[in-house]
C-alpha positions as CSV (number, residue, x, y, z in Angstrom):
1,X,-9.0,28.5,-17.6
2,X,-10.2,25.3,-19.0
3,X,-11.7,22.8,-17.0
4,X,-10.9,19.2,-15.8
5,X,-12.5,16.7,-14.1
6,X,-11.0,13.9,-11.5
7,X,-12.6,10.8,-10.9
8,X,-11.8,10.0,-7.6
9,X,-10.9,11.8,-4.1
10,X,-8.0,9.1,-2.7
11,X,-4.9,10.7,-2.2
12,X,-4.1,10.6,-6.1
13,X,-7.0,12.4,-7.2
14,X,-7.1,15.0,-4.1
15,X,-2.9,15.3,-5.4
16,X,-3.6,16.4,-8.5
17,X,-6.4,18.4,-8.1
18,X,-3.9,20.5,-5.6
19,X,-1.3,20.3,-8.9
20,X,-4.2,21.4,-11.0
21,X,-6.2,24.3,-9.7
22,X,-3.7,26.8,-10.5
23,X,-4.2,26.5,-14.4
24,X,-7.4,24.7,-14.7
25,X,-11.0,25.1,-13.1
26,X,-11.3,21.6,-11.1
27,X,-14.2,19.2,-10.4
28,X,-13.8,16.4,-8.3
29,X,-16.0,13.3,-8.4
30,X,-15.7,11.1,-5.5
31,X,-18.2,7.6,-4.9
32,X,-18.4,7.2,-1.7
33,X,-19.9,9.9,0.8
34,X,-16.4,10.4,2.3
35,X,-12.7,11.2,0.9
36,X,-9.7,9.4,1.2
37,X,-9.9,6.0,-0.3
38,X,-7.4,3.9,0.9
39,X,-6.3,6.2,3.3
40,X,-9.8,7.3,4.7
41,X,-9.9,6.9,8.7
42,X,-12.7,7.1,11.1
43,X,-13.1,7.4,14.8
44,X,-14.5,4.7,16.9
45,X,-15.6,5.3,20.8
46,X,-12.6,8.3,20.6
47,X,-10.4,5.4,18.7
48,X,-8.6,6.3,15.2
49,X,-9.3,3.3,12.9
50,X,-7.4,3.4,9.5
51,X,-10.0,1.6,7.5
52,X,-7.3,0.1,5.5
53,X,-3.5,-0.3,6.7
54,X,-1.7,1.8,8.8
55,X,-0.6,4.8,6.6
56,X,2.4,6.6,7.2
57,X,4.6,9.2,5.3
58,X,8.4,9.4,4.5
59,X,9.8,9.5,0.6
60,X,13.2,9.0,-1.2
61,X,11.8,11.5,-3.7
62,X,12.9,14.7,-3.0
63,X,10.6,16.3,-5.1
64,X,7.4,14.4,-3.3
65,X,8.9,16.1,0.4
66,X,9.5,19.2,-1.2
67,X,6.0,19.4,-2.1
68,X,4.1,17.6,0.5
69,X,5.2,19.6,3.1
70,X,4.0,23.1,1.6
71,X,1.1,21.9,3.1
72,X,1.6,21.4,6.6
73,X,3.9,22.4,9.7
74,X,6.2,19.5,9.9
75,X,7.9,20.0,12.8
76,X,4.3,21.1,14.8
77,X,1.8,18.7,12.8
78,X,3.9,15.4,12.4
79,X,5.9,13.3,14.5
80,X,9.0,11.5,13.3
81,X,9.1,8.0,14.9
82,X,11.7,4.8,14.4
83,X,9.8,2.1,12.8
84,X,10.3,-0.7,15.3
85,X,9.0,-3.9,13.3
86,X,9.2,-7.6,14.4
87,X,8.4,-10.9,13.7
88,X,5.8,-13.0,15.6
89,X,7.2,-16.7,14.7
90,X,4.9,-19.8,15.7
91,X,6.9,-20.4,18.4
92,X,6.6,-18.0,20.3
93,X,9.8,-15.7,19.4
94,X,9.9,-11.7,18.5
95,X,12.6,-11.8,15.6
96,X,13.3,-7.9,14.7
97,X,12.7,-7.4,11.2
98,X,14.3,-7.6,8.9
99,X,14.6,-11.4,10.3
100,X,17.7,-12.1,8.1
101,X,19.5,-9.4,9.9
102,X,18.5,-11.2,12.8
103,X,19.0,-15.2,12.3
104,X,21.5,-14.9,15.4
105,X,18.5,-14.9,17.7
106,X,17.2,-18.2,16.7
107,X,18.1,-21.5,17.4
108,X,21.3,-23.2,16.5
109,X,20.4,-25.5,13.9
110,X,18.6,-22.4,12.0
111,X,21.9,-20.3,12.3
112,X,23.7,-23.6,10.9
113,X,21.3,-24.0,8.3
114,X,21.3,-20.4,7.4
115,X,25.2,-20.3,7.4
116,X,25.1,-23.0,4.6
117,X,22.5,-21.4,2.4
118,X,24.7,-18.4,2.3
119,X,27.8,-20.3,1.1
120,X,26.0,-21.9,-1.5
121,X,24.4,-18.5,-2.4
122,X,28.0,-16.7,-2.8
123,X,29.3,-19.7,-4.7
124,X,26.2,-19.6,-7.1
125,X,25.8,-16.1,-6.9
126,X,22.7,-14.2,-4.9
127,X,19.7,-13.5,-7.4
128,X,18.2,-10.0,-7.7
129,X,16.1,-8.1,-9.8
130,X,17.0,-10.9,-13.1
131,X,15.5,-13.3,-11.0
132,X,12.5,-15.0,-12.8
133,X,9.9,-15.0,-10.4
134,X,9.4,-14.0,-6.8
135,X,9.8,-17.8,-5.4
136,X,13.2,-18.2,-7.2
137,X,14.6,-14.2,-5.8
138,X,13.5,-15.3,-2.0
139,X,15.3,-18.7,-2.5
140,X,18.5,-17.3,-4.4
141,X,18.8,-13.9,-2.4
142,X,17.9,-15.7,1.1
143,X,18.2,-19.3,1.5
144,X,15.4,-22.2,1.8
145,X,16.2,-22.0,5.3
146,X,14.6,-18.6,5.9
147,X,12.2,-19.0,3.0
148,X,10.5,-21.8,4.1
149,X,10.9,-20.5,8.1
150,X,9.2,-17.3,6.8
151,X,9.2,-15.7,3.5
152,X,7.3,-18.4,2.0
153,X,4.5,-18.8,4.9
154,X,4.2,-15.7,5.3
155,X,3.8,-14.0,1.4
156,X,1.2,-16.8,0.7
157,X,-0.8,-15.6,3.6
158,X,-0.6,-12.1,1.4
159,X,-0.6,-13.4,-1.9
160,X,-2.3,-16.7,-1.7
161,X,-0.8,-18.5,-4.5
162,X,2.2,-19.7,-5.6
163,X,5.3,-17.4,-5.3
164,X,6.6,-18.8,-8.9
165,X,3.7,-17.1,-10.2
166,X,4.3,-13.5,-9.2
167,X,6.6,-11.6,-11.3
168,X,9.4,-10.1,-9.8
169,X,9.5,-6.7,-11.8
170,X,6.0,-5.9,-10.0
171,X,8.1,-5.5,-6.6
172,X,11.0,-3.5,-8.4
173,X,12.2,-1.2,-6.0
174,X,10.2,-2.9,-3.1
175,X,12.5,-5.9,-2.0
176,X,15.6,-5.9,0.4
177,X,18.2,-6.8,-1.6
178,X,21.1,-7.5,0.7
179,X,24.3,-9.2,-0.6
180,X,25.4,-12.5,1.5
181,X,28.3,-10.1,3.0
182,X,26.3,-7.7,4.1
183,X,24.0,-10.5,6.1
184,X,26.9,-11.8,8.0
185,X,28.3,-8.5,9.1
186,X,24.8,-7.4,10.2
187,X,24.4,-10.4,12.1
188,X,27.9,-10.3,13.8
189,X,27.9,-6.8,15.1
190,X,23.9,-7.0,15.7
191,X,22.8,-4.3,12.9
192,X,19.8,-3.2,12.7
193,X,18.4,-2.1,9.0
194,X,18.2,1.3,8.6
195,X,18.3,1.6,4.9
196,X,15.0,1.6,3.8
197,X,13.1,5.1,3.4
198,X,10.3,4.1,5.6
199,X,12.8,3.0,8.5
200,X,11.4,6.0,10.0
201,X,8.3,7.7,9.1
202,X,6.3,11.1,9.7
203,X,3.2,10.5,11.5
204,X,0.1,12.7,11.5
205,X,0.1,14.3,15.3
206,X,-3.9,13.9,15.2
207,X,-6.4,12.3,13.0
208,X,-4.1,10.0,11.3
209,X,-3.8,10.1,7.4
210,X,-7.1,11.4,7.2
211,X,-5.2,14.6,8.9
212,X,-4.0,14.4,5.4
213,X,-7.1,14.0,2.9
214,X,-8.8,16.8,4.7
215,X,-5.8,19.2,4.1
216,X,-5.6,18.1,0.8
217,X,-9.2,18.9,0.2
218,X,-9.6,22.4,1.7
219,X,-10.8,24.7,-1.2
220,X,-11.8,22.1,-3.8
221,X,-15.0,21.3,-5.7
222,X,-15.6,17.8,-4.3
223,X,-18.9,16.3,-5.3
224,X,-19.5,13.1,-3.2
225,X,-22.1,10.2,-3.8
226,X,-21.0,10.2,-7.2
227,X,-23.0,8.1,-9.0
228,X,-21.1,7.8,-12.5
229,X,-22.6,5.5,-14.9
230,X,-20.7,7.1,-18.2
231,X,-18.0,8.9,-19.1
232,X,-18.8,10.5,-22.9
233,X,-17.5,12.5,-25.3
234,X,-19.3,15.5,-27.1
235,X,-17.3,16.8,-29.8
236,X,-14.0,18.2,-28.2
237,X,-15.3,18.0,-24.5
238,X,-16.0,15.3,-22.0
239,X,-19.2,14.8,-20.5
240,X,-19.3,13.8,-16.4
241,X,-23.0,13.1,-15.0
242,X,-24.1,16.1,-17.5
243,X,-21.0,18.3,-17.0
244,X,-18.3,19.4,-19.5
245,X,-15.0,19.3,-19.8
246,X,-12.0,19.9,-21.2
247,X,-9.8,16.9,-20.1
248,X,-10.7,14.0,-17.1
249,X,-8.2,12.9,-15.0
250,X,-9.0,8.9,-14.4
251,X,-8.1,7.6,-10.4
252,X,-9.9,5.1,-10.3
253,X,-10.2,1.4,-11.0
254,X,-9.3,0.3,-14.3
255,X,-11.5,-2.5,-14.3
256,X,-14.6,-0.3,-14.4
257,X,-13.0,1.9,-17.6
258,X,-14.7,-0.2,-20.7
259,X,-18.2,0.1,-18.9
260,X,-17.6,4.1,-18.2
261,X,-16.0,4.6,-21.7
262,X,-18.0,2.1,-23.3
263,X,-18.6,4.9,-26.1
264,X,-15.1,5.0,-27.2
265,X,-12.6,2.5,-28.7
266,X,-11.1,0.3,-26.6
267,X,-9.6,-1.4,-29.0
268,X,-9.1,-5.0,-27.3
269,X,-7.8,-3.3,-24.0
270,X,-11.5,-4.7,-22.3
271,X,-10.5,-8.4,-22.4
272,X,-7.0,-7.6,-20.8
273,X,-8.5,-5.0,-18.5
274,X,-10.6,-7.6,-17.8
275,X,-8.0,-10.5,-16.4
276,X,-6.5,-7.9,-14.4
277,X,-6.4,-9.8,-10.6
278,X,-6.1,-8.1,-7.3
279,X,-7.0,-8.5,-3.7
280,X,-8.8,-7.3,-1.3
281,X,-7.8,-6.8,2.7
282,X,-10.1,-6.7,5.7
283,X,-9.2,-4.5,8.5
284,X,-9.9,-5.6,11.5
285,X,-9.9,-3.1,14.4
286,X,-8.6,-4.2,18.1
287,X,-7.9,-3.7,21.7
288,X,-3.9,-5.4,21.9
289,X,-2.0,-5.3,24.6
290,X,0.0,-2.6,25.2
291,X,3.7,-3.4,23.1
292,X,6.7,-1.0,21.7
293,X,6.0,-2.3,18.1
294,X,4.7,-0.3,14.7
295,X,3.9,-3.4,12.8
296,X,3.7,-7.0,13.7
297,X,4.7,-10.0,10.9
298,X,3.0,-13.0,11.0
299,X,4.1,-16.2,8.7
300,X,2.3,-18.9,12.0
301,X,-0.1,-21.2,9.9
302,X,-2.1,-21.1,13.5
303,X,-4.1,-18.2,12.5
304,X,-4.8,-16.3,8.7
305,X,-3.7,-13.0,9.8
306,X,-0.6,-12.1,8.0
307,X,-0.2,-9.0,10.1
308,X,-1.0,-6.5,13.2
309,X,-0.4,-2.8,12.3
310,X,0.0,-1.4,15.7
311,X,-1.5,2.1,15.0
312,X,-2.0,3.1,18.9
313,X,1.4,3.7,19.0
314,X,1.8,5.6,15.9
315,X,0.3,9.1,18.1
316,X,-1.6,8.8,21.5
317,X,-4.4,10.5,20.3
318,X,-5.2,7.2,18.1
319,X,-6.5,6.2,21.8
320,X,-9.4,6.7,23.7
321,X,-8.0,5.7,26.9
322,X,-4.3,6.9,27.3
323,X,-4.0,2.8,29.7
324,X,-4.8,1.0,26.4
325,X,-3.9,0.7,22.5
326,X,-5.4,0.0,19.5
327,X,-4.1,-2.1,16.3
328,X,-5.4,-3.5,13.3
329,X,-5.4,-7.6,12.5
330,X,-5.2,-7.8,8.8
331,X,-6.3,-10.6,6.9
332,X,-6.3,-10.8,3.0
333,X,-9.6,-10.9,1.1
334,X,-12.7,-11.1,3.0
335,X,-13.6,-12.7,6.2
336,X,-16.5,-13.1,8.4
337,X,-17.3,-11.7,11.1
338,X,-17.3,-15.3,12.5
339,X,-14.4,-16.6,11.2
340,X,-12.9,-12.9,12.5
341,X,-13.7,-13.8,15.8
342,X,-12.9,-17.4,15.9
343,X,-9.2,-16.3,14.2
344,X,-8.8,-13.8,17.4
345,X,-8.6,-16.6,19.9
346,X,-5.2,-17.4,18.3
347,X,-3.6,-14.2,17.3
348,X,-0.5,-12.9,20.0
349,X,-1.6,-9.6,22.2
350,X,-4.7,-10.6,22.6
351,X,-6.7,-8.9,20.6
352,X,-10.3,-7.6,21.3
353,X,-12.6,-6.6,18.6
354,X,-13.9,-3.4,18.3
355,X,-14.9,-2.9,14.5
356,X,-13.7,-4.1,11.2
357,X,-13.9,-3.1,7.4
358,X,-13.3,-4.9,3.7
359,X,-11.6,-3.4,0.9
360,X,-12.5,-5.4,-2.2
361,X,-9.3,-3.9,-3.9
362,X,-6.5,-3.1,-1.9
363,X,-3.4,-5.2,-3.6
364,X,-2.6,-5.0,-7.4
365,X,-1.5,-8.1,-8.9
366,X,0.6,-7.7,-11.9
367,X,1.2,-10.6,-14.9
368,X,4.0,-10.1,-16.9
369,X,2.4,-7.9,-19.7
370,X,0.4,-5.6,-17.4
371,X,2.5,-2.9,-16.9
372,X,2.8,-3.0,-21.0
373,X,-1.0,-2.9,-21.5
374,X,-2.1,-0.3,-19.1
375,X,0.8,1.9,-20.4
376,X,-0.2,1.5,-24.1
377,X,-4.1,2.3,-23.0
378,X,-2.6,5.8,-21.2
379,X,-0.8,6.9,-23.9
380,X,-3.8,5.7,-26.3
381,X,-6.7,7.7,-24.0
382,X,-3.9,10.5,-23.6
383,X,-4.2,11.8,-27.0
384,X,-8.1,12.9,-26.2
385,X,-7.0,14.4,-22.9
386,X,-8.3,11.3,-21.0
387,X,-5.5,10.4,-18.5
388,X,-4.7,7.9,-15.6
389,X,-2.8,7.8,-12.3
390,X,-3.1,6.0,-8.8
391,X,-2.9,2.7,-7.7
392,X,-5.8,1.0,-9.3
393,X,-5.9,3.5,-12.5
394,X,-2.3,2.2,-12.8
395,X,-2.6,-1.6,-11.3
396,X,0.5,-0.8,-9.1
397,X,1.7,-1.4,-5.7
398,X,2.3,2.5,-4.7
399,X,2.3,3.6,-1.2
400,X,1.4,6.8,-0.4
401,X,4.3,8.7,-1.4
402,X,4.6,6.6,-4.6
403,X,1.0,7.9,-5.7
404,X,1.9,11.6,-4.9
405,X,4.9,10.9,-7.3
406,X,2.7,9.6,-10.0
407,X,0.6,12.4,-9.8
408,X,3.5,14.6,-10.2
409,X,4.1,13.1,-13.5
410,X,1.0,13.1,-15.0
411,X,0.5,16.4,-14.0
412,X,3.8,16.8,-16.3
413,X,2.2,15.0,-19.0
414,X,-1.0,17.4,-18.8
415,X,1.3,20.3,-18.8
């Protein structure tokens, strides 16, 4: 068997190590003193805090839930739950999400307003995916009456720049795209969206996703506290903190690939790799009151959280005491613990803090020619057995599922 080493134990490198050890002897190499990445979680007091979002499982690829579940006893390790999401406006209102389906609830001059932005979108026609930017798909596909009521407040709390200067084939597959007919009927007869893969979700019945990463990891070659300065090649092998190999599989960040490879020819990826922008999250972990929702939107300029993921409710055993529940206030990039506790004051369910955590890179963010570059680099690195997949390896938005599925096909690549 020949050997391959994984940089990085997040859900994409623990994936393909699992699609790997069959046919190749595997070594994983993993930074931090614990797995998961993204996904990692961690009790607090007898509390389940996801570290970083609130990750859940459901797919549209069959092959990813074909796979996945080879693993585990669905129907005795997993709950499946209704995702019951809202939106918190600033005045005070819980709009079900999605809120277009839901512009009925709101005040008569909004449903007026709304009314006219959809005439005007079916005479123009509604903007999808040939949209040119992000800004002009919200406006086309929606209305300035709900873009400027939500869409806009809220994704700049997210993104925290101008919408015209996020590319809309970034979110490709991400975006509601509902058709002005479809708006009206669902606000007539009251419909709620049901559509959308992760309208209801599997949910881990103990230990949240980290249920997951230590599944995932049972019977691997994990070495943790990886300090990897270089990554170098020695004739026809590859050379990992003085360990060879036959091919590396890359899930990490991209960003740190010309100092690791700083041996080999780059040739002109480093400046691009280089621009690459991204953000971070921090995670802030509460005591909220007790509520029937899974996540929480949040477009109100009265506070900077974009978001409450309420994770309590995703499995009781998230909570210590079975009379209270738990959440986590997300803000983007990194906050104080000052400012953290200053923005509580003003945040609905009253939120008490128990912990919190920063992620320096949690969300991707894509330029026109980035999915070009990083593509060209793979196919370049492929040909010496060097290969890339994962979120940040890639610079994509993937959720859980959507990693597993990348993995999937660089394991076909390998093969």
């Amino acid at each position: 068997m020949g050997k391959i080493a994984i940089i990085g134990a997040g859900i994409s490198g623990l994936s393909m190590a699992q699609l790997l050890k069959d046919r190749y002897e595997v070594k994983l190499f993993e930074k931090e003193g614990t797995l998961g990445g993204l996904i990692r979680c961690k009790r607090i007091d007898g509390n389940l805090f996801h570290i970083c979002g609130g990750h859940v499982f459901n797919s549209k690829f069959q092959d990813v839930l074909d796979w996945f579940w080879k693993f585990f006893d669905r129907d005795n390790e997993f709950t499946l739950t209704d995702r019951n999401s809202v939106v918190f406006m600033k005045d005070g209102k819980h709009i079900p999400y999605p809120i277009e389906n839901h512009v009925y609830m709101m005040d008569e001059n909004i449903q007026m307003n709304f009314i006219k932005d959809l005439l005007q979108i079916s005479k123009e026609g509604a903007k999808g995916e040939e949209a040119s930017d992000f800004e002009d798909f919200l406006q086309h596909r929606f209305g300035m009456t709900l873009y400027n009521l939500y869409f806009k407040p809220y994704n700049m709390k997210v993104w925290r720049r101008s919408l015209s200067t996020v590319p809309l084939k970034w979110l490709k597959g991400k975006l509601p795209m509902p058709t002005v007919e479809e708006m009206i009927f669902n606000n007539f007869n009251h419909i709620e969206e049901k559509k959308f893969v992760h309208s209801r979700f599997y949910y881990e019945k103990k230990g949240g996703s980290q249920f997951i990463v230590d599944r995932f990891s049972e019977g691997l070659d994990i070495e943790c506290n990886a300090d990897i300065d270089q990554i170098t090649k020695d004739g026809d092998k590859w050379v990992v903190n003085g360990q060879r190999f036959d091919k590396v599989v890359y899930c990490g960040n991209i960003k740190q690939l010309p100092t690791l490879l700083k041996d080999q020819d780059l040739k002109g990826y480093s400046e691009e790799i280089d621009k690459l922008e991204s953000h971070g999250t921090t995670a802030v972990f509460c005591q909220i009151d007790k509520n029937p929702y899974s996540w929480i939107y949040q477009p109100s300029d009265l506070h900077e959280s974009h978001r409450i993921i309420c994770t309590g409710n995703f499995s009781a055993t998230n909570n210590a005491n079975p009379d209270l529940t738990t959440g986590t206030v997300e803000f983007t990039d990194y906050i104080s613990k000052e400012d953290i506790l200053d923005n509580l004051q003003r945040i609905p369910l009253h939120p008490k803090y128990i912990a919190h955590h920063y992620s320096k890179y949690t969300y991707p963010i894509q330029s026109s020619d980035t999915r070009t570059m990083v593509q060209n680099l793979k196919g370049e690195l492929a040909k010496d057995d060097f290969y890339m997949t994962g979120r940040f390896a890639d610079w994509e938005y993937y959720n859980m599922d959507a990693a597993i599925k990348a993995s999937m096909n660089t394991n076909d690549r390998i093969k």
